[in-house]
ZABAMAR-997661 format. One line per field, with one value per residue (C-alpha): residue number from 1; x, y, z. Coordinates in nm, 2 decimals, padded with zeros to 4 digits. Layout:
BEGIN
n <- c(NUM|...) .
c1 <- c(X|...) .
c2 <- c(Y|...) .
c3 <- c(Z|...) .
END
This chain:
BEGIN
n <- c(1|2|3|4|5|6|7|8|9|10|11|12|13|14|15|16|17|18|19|20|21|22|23|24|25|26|27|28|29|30|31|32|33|34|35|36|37|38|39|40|41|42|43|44|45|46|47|48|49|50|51|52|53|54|55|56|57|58|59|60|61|62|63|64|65|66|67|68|69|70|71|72|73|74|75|76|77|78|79|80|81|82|83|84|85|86|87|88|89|90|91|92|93|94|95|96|97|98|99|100|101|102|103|104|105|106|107|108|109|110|111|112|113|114|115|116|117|118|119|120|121|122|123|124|125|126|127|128|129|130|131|132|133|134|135|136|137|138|139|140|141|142|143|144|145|146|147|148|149|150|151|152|153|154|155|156|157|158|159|160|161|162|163|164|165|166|167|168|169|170|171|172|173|174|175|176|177|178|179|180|181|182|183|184|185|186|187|188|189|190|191|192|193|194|195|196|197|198|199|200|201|202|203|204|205|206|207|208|209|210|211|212|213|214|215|216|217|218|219|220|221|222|223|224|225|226|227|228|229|230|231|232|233|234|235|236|237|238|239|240|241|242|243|244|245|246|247|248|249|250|251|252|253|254|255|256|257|258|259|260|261|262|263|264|265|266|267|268|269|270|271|272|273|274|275|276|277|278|279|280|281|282|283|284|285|286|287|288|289|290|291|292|293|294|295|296|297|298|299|300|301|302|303|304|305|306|307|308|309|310|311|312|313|314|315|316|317|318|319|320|321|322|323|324|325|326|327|328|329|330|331|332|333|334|335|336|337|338|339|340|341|342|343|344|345|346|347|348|349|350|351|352|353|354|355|356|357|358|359|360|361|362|363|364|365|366|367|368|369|370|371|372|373|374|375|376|377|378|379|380|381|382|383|384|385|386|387|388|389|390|391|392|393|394|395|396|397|398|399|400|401|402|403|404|405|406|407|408|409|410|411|412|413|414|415|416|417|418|419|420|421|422|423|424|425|426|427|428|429|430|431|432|433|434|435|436|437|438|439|440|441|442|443|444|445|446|447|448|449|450|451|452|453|454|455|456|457|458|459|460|461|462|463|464|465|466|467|468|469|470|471|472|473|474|475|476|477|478|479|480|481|482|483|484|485|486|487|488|489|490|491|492|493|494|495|496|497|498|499|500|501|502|503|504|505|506|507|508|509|510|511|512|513|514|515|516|517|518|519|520|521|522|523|524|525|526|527|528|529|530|531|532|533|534|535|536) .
c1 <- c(13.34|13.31|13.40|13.32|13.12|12.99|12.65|12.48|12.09|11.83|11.65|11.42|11.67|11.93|11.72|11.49|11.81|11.99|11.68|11.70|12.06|12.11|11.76|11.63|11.52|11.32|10.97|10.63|10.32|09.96|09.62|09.43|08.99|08.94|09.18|09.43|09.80|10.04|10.42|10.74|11.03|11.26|11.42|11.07|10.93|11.24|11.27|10.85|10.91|11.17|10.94|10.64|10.89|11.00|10.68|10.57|10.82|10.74|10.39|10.53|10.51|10.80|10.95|10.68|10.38|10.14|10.06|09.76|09.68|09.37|09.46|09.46|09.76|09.91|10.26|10.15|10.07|10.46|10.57|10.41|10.56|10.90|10.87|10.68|10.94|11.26|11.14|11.07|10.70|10.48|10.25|09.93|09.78|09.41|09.18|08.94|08.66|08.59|08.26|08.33|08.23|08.56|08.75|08.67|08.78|09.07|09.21|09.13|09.29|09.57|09.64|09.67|09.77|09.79|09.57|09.64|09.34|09.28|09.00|08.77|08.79|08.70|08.34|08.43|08.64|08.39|08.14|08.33|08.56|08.34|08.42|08.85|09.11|09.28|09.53|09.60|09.39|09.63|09.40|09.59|09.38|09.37|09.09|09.22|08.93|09.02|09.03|08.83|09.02|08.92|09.20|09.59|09.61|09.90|10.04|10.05|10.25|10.50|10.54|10.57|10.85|11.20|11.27|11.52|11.43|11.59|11.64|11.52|11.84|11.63|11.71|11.61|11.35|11.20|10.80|10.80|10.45|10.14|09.80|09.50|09.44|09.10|08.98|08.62|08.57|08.64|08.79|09.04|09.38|09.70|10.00|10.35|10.66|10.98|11.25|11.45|11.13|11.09|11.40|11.47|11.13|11.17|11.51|11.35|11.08|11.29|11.50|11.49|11.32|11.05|10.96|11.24|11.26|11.53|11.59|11.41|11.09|10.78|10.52|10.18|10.06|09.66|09.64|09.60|09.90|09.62|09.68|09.96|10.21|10.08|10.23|10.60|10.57|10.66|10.91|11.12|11.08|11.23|11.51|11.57|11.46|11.22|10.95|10.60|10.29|10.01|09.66|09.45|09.10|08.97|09.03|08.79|08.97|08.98|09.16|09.37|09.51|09.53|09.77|09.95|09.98|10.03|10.33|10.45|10.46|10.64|10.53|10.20|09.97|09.61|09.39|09.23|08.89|09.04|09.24|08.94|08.77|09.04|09.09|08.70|08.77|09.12|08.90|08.68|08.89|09.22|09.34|09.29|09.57|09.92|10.07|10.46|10.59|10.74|10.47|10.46|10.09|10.12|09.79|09.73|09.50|09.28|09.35|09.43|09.22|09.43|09.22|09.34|09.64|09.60|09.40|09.68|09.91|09.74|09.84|10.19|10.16|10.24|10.10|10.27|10.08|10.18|10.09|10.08|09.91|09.88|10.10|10.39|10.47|10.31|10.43|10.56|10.54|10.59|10.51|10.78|10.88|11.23|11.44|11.33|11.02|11.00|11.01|10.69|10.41|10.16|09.87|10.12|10.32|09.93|09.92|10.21|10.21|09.87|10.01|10.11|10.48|10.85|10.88|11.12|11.45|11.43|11.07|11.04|10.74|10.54|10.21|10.07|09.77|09.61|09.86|10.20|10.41|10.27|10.55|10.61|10.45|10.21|09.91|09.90|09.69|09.77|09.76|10.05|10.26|10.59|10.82|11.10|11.20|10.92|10.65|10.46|10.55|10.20|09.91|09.95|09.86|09.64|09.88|09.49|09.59|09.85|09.68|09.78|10.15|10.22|10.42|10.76|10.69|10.54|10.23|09.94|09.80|09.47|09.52|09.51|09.76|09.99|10.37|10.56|10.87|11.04|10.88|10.55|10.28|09.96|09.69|09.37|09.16|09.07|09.05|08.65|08.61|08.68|08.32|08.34|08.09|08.02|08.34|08.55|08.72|08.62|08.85|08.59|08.89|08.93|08.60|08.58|08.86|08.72|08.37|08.53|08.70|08.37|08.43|08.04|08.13|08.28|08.33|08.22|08.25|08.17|08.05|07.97|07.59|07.46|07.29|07.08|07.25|07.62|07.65|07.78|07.76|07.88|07.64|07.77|07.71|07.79|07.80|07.77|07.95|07.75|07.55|07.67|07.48|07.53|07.31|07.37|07.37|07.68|07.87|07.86|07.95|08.28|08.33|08.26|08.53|08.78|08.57|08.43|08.05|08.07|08.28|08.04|07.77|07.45|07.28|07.43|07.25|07.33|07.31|07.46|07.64|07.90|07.98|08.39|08.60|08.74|09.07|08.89|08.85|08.55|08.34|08.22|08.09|07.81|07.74|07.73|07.49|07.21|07.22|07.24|06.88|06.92|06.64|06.81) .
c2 <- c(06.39|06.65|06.58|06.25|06.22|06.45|06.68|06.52|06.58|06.24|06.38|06.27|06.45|06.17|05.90|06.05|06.11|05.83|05.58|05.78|05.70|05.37|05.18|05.39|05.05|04.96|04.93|05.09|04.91|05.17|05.05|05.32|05.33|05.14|04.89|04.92|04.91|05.18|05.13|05.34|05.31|05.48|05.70|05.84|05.87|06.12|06.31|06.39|06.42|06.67|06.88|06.86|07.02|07.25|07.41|07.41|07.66|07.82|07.90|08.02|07.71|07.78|07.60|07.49|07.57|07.29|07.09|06.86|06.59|06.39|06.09|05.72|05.50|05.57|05.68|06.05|06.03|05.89|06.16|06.41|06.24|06.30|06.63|06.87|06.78|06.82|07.17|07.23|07.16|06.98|06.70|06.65|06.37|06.40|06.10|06.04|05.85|06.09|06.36|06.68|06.84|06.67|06.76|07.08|07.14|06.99|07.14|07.45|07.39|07.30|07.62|07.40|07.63|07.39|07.11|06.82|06.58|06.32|06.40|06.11|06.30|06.64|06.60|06.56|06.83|07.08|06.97|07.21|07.45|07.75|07.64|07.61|07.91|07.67|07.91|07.69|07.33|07.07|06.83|06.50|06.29|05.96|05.85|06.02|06.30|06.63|06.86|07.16|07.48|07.61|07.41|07.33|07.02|06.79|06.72|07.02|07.13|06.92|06.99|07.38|07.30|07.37|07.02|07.21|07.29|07.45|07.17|07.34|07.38|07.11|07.01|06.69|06.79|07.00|06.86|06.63|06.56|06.56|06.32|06.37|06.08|05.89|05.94|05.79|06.10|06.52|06.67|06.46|06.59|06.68|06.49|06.61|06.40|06.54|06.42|06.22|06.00|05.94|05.82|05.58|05.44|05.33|05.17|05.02|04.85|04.74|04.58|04.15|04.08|04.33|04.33|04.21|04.45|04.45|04.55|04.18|04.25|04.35|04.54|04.63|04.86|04.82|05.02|05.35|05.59|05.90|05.77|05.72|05.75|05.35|05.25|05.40|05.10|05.38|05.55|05.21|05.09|05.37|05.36|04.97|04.98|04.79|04.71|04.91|04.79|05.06|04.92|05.25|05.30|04.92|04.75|04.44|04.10|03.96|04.26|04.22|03.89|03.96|04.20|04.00|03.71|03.85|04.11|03.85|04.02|03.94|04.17|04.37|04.51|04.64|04.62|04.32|04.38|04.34|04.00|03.86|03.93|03.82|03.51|03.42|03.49|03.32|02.98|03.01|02.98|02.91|02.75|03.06|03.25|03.14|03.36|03.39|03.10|03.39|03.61|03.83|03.99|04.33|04.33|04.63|04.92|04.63|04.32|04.02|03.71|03.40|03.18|03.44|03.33|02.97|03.05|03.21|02.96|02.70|02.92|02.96|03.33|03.42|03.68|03.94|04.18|04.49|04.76|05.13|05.44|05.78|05.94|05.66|05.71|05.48|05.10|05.10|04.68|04.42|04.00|03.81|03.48|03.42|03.13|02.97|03.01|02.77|02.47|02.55|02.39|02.44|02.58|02.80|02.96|03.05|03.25|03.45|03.53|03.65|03.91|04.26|04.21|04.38|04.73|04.83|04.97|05.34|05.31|05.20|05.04|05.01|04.93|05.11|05.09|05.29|05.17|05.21|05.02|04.68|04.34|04.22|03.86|03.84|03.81|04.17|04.44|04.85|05.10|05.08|05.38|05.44|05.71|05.73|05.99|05.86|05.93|06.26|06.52|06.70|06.75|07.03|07.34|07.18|07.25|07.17|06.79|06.76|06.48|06.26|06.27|06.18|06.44|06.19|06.22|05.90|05.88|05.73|05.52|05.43|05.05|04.79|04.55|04.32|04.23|03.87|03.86|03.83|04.17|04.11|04.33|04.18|04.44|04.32|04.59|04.99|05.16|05.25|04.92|04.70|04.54|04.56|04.32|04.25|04.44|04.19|04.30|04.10|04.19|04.26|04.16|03.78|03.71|03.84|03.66|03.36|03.45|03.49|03.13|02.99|02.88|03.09|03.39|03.68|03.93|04.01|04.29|04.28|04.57|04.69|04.76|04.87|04.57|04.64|04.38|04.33|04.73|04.60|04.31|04.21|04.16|04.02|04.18|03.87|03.91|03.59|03.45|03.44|03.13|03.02|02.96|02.96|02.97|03.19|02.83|02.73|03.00|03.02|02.67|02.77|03.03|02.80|02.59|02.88|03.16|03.13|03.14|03.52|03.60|03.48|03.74|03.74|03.73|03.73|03.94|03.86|04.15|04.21|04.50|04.67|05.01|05.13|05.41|05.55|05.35|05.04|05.00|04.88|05.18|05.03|05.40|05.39|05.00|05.13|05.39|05.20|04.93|05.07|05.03|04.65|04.49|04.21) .
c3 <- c(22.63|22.34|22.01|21.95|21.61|21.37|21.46|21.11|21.21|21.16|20.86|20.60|20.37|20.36|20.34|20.00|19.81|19.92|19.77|19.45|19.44|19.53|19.45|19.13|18.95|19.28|19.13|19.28|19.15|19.29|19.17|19.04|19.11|18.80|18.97|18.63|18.74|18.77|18.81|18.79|18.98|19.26|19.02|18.87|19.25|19.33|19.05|19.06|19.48|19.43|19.12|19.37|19.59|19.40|19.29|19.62|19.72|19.41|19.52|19.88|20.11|20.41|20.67|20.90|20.70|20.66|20.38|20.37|20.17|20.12|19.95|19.91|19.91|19.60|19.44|19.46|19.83|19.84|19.67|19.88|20.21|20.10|19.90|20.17|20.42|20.26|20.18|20.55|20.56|20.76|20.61|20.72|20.62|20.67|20.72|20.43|20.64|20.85|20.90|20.67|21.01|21.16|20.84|20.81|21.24|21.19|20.90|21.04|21.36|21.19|20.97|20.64|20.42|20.09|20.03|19.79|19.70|19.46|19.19|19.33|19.68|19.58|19.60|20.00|20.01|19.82|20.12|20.32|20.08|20.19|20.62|20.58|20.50|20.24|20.01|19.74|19.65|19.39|19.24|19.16|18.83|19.01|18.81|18.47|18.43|18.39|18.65|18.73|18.60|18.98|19.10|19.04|18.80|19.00|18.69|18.49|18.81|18.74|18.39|18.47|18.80|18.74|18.97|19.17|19.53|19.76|20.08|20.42|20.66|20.88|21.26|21.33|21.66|21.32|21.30|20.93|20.91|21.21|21.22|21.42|21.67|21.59|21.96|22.00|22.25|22.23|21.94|21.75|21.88|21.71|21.73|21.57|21.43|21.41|21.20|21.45|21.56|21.21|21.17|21.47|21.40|21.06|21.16|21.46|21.29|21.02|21.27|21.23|21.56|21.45|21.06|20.93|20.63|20.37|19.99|19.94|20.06|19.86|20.09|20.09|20.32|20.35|20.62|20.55|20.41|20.57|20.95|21.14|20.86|20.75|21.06|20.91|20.60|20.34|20.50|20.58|20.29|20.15|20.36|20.29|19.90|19.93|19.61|19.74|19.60|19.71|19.70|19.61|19.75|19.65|19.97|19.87|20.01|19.66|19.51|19.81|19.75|19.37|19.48|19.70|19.49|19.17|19.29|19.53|19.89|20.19|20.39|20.41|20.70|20.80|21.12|21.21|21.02|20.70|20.76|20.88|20.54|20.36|20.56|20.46|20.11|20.10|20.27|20.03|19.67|19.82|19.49|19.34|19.53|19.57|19.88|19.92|20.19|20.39|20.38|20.70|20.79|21.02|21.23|21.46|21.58|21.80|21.95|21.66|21.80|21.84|21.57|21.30|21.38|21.30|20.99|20.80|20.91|20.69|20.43|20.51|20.59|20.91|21.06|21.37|21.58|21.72|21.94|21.89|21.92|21.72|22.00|21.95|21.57|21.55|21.67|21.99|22.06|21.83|21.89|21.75|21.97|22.12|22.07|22.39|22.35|22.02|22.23|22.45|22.32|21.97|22.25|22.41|22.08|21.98|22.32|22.33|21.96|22.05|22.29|22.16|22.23|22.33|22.32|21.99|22.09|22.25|22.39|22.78|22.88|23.21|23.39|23.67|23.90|24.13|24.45|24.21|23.93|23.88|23.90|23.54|23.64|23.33|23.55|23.74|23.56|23.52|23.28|23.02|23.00|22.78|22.71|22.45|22.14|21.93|22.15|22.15|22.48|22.43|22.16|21.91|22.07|22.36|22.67|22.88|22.75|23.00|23.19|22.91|23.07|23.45|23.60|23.55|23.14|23.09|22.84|22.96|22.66|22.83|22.75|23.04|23.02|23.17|23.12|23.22|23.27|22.90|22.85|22.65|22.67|22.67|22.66|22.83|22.74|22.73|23.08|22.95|22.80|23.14|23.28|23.65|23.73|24.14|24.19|24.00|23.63|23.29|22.99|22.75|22.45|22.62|22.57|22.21|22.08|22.22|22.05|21.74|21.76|21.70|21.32|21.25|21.40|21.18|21.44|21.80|22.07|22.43|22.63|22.99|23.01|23.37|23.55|23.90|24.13|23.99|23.86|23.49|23.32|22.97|22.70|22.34|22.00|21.69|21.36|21.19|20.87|20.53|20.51|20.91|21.18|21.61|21.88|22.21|22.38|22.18|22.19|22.56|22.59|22.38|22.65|22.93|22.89|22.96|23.16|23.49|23.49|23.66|23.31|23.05|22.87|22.99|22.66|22.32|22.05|21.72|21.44|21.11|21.15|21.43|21.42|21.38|21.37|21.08|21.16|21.19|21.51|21.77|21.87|22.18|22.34|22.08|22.14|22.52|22.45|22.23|22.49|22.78|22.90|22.80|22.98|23.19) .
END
């Protein structure tokens, strides 16, 4: 039936003005490097959003061009989120940690034609000025020192903009910003947001069976504002008014809980690597932080071992873990336990809130293996795949990527998991990161998490390395705590009692340092390649 309700597009639009409107004495607290304090409010964020706006259509930025920004999490980065798209253009959000080699490919690949950076960055970006076609570089004084008269001063831009643009006449399937995925093989690829998947993804996540985000909440997003859109934090809490506090490019754990205690946060986020940390540190001096009793920690990007879990809860902080990818917007599960599930057991609440969760509202979720769909029975292993209007149809300007997406539309994600019967993903592993050892599978992320439970251990990966009898077998990288101390005897004791003997490593090396990707997560191909003529 036609004519039901109005044709008002999901934009971005609607949501920055309606913040500046409704919230304009919502505060926003960024550290800067020298770890001072900044804060302004709502009102100051819109008004600057809409004169960065505004002088960006001065200087010739249209609909669809692409502006890039390198930049920590910081009020300037949220004002370029919301100012390039209500003009039309595309944000690209470049990642910081990555090679100038990568950089410089991807922002060519992407046809940036404006660049904003933060002063303490431009020594990166001048590593590869002379290899990208960038028309026009904004320098933003993050640190306070003046800026080169070579480039646009970020402020002085603001003081010359009228503050009026011109809003784009947007449709909501128009592109609002696009991220490179962190892929640990081939180019880093493209991915896209439109309007609409930005918009059903911040309300979906904000949702009370997901995080649970009102006009109440303080958040933190640790994880990084230059990936993945920080997981949607800024743009939800935008859309709910909610008090931001942006943690700048000083991510040690102690400035972390400063932050967290001192601004009183409810909800905050950042892969696994850094809750760990700050888990050692909040042990440590925990009378010298006093955490809100309902704060709520986001943990994603890798699996989130159970014993992290239990650590934060003697802290009162209680911590969520979700699933996502680059290609999903990014959070496409989320673990939050249902009403009948309180009454199983301490052990068993640990496990399930240890599993990556229910699929948010529009995205579909399934697992397949090589023979078909697998049961949802919590035991039976396959690929996850999920569709939905926040998940990418295809890389930007790769059509050759099209194995990514069966012939039906579904994306495969490359993660192994399984799903029971209340509809939790549990994700066992990466297809490349399963150890087939004598023809049987070992999830390479069980053992780990059980590794890590050992009260020395700091962090642990497993990985496949070729064996001459039982074609793979898993060998175990440790990192121990400062001070702490564990014997390959012990820890495979503390794997004994839940492994079989065919599951344990066959050797445990212990080392002080395991190599990541820029997002923080395991880069197991390169522990495959230095050990892969392990000596058995």
């Amino acid at each position: 039936m036609r004519g039901t309700m109005m044709q008002y597009p999901l934009t971005l639009t609607s949501l920055f003005d309606r913040a500046g409107k409704l919230f304009p004495e919502v505060e926003i607290v960024s550290r800067r490097p020298d770890n001072s304090l900044h804060r302004y409010a709502y009102r100051d964020r819109h008004q600057r959003a809409r004169g960065l706006a505004a002088a960006l259509q001065s200087f010739g930025v249209r609909p669809g061009d692409r502006v890039a920004t390198l930049m920590w999490n910081h009020y300037a980065h949220l004002e370029a989120y919301f100012a390039v798209p209500v003009i039309g253009g595309v944000l690209h959000t470049l990642n910081l940690r990555l090679h100038p080699d990568e950089l410089a490919y991807i922002i060519n690949d992407a046809e940036d034609r404006v660049l904003i950076v933060d002063d303490i960055l431009l020594p990166l970006f001048e590593k590869i000025r002379d290899r990208v076609n960038i028309e026009l570089v904004i320098v933003f004084p993050f640190s306070c020192q003046p800026i080169p008269h070579s480039y646009e001063d970020y402020e002085e831009l603001l003081q010359r903009s009228d503050f009026n643009p011109i809003y784009a006449d947007l449709d909501e399937d128009d592109a609002i910003s696009m991220c490179y995925t962190s892929g640990t093989t081939g180019k880093p690829k493209g991915v896209v947001y439109s309007h609409r998947a930005i918009a059903l993804h911040s309300y979906s996540i904000s949702l009370p069976d997901n995080f649970s985000i009102s006009r109440s909440d303080t958040i933190l997003p640790a994880m990084s504002m230059f990936h993945a859109n920080a997981w949607g934090l800024p743009y939800a809490a935008v859309m709910n008014g909610s008090k931001l506090v942006l943690p700048g490019p000083n991510l040690q754990p102690e400035l972390i809980l400063d932050l967290l205690s001192e601004e009183r946060v409810t909800l905050t986020g950042a892969v696994p690597t850094v809750w760990l940390a700050v888990a050692e540190a909040l042990e440590r001096e925990p009378q010298r932080w006093c955490l809100q009793g309902d704060l709520r920690i986001l943990i994603g990007g890798s699996a989130c071992p159970e014993i992290l879990f239990r650590r934060f809860d003697r802290f009162g902080a209680r911590v969520i873990q979700l699933w996502g990818l680059t290609e999903t917007t990014p959070v496409a599960t989320v673990c939050r336990l249902q009403p009948h599930m309180q009454s199983s057991s301490e052990d068993r609440r640990y496990q399930l809130r240890a599993r990556q969760g229910m699929p948010l509202p529009f995205v579909d979720i399934r697992a397949v293996s090589d023979s078909g769909g697998v049961p949802w029975d919590g035991t039976t292993q396959g690929e996850l795949q999920v569709r939905g209007p926040s998940v990418a149809a295809s890389y930007y300007r790769l059509p050759e990527e099209s194995s990514k997406w069966t012939e039906d539309r579904w994306l495969r994600t490359g993660d192994v998991a399984t799903i029971d019967p209340d509809g939790y993903v549990k994700i066992t592993d990466r297809t490349k990161d399963l150890i087939k050892s004598g023809g049987e599978w070992i999830s390479s992320v069980d053992v780990e998490n059980a590794i890590v439970a050992h009260p020395a251990v700091a962090e642990a990966a497993v990985v496949a390395v070729p064996h001459p009898k039982w074609q793979e077998r898993p060998l175990a990288l440790v990192i121990l705590k400062d001070g702490a101390e564990a014997s390959s005897d012990e820890l495979r004791t503390l794997l004994a009692a839940t492994f079989a003997k065919w599951q344990l490593p066959d050797d445990f090396v212990f080392v002080s340092e395991l190599p990541h990707t820029s997002t923080g997560k395991l880069l197991k191909s390169e522990l495959r390649q230095i050990y892969s003529q392990w000596n058995w």
